[in-house]
C-alpha positions in Angstrom: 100.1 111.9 107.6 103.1 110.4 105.9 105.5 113.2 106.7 108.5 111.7 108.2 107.6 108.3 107.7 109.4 105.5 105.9 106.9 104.0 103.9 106.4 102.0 100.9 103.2 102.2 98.3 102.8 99.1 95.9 100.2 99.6 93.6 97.7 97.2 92.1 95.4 97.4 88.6 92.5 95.4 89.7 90.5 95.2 86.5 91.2 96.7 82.5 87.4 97.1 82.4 86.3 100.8 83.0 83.2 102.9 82.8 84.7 105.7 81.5 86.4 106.8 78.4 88.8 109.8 79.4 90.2 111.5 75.9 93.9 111.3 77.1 93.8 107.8 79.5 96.2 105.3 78.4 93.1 103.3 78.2 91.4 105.4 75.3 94.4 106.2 73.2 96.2 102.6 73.5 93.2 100.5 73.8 94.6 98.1 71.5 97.4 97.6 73.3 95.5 96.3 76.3 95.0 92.0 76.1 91.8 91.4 75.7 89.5 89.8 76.6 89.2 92.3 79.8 90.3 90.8 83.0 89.4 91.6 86.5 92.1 90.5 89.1 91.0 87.4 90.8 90.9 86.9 94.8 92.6 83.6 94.5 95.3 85.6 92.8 95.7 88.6 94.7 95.7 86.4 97.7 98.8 84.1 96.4 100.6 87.1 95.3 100.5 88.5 98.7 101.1 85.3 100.3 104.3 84.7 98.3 106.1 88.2 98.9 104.7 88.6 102.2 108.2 88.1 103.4 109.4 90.6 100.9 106.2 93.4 101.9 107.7 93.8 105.8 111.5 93.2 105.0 112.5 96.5 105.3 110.6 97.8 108.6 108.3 100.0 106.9 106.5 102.5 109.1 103.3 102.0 106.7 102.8 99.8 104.2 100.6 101.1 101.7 98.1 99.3 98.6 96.9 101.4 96.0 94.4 100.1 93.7 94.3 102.8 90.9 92.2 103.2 87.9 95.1 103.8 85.7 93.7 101.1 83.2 90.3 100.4 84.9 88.0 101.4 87.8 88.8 99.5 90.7 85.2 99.6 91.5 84.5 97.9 88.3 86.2 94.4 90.0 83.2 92.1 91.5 85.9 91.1 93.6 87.0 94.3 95.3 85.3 93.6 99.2 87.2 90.1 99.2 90.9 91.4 97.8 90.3 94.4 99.9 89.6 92.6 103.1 93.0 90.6 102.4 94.7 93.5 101.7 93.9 95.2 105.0 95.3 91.8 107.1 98.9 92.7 105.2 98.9 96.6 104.9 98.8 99.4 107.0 96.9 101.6 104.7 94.5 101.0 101.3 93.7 103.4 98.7 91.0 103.2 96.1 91.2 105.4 93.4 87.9 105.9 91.1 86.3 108.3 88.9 82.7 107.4 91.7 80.1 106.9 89.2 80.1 102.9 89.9 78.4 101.3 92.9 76.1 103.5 95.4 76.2 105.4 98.3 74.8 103.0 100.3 77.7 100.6 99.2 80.0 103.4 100.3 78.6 103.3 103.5 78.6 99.7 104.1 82.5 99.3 102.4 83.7 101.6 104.7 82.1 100.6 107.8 83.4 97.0 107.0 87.0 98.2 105.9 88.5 100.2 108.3 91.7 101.0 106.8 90.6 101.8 103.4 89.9 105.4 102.1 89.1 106.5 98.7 90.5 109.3 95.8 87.7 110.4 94.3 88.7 111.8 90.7 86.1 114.3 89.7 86.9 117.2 87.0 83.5 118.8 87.4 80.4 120.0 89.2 77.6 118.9 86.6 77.5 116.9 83.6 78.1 118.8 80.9 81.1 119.7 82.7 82.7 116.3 84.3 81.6 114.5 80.8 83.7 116.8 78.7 86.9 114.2 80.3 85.6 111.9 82.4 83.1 110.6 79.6 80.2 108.6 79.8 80.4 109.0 84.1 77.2 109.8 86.4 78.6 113.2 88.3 75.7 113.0 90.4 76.4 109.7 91.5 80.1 110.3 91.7 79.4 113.5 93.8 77.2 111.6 95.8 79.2 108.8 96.7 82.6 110.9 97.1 80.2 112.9 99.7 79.2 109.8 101.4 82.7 108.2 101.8 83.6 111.7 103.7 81.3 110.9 106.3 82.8 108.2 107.8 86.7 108.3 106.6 89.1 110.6 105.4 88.5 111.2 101.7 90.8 113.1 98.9 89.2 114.7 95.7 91.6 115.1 93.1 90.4 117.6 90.4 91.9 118.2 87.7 92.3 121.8 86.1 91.1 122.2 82.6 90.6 125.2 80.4 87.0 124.4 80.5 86.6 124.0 84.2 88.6 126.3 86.0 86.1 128.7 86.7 84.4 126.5 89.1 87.2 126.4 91.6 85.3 128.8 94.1 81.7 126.1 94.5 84.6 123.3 94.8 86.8 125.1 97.0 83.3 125.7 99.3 81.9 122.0 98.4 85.5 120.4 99.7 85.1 122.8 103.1 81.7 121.8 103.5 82.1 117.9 103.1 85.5 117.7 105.0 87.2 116.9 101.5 91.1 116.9 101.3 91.1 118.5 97.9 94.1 118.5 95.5 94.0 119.9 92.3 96.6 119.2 89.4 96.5 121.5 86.0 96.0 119.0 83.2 99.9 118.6 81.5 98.0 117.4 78.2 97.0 119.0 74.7 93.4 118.3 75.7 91.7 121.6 77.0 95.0 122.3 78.6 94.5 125.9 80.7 96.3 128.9 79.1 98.8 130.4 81.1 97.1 133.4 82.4 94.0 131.5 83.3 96.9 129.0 85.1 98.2 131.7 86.7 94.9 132.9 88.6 94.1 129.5 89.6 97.7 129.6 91.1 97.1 132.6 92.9 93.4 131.8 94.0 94.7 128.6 95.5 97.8 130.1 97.5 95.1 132.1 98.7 92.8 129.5 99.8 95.6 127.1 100.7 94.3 124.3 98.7 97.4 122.0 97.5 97.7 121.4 93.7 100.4 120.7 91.5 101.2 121.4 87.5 101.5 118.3 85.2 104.1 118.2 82.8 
């Protein structure tokens, strides 16, 4: 969609609280180092950023202007402001992206969010099929609900999964490679760069192959 476009992604951090505790997140190993008391991003203040470098946002002639709100420090679906600062968002940008690990808010919010926000999509980041699987990272998340809701968004927008390749999941690539066909999912996996369950290289090296075969897009972290 973005090939041979000039475009322009400024990302947002709408909230340090977070449902999850990830081993290797910033969040987990550096939690002191985030201010407390945790802080969601307010509407008012989201709205006077964007009023004061609005200006600044379309000087350049941008084909798309895009607004992330990642989860690098916090769910953005943890904010109790996220429908307000997304509906601002979508008068000013071409494009929004929501990036969440989907065990927060329901399907039927998915539904309605969507249907109200027309030029927002969601990243779903899921490392796991079950459980016992998806828990072994993204700890203390609902994977059915996560499943569910990433399913639901795919129904009415397009919707990426971004799963992440660990020593311990790897075998399931074929039942996600079939769930992503099935739901209309734009999967991309990435093989975890980290200490934590990182995939030997053999292992690595038939996930390569299985995915050039399948033409699913991934990339290694370093």
């Amino acid at each position: 969609m973005l090939e041979n476009k000039k475009y322009c992604i400024f990302n947002f951090e709408l909230t340090t609280y977070c449902n999850a505790h990830c081993p290797t997140c910033f969040r987990t190993r550096f939690l002191d180092l985030i201010p407390k008391p945790f802080k969601h991003l307010t509407t008012e203040n989201f709205s006077t950023f964007i009023l004061n470098n609005i200006e600044f946002l379309k000087r350049n002639n941008y084909d798309l202007l895009i607004a992330k709100f990642c989860g690098e420090i916090g769910d953005p679906l943890m904010n109790p402001f996220l429908d307000k600062i997304t509906s601002i968002a979508e008068n000013v940008f071409d494009k929004v992206e929501i990036y969440t690990n989907g065990g927060l808010r329901s399907s039927e919010w998915i539904k309605k969010f969507l249907l109200s926000n027309k030029k927002t999509s969601f990243v779903f980041g899921i490392d796991g099929l079950n459980n016992e699987i998806n828990r072994k990272y993204r700890i203390n998340v609902d994977t059915d609900k996560a499943l569910t809701n990433m399913f639901e968004a795919s129904k009415y927008r397009w919707t990426r999964w971004d799963y992440t390749i660990f020593e311990h999941n790897f075998h399931e690539l074929p039942n996600v490679v079939e769930l992503a066909k099935k739901y209309n999912l734009n999967l991309l996996c990435r093989f975890n760069g980290r200490e934590f369950e990182k995939i030997n290289d053999n292992d690595l090296k038939k996930c390569e192959d299985f995915m050039k075969t399948n033409n699913i897009n991934y990339y290694i972290c370093k």
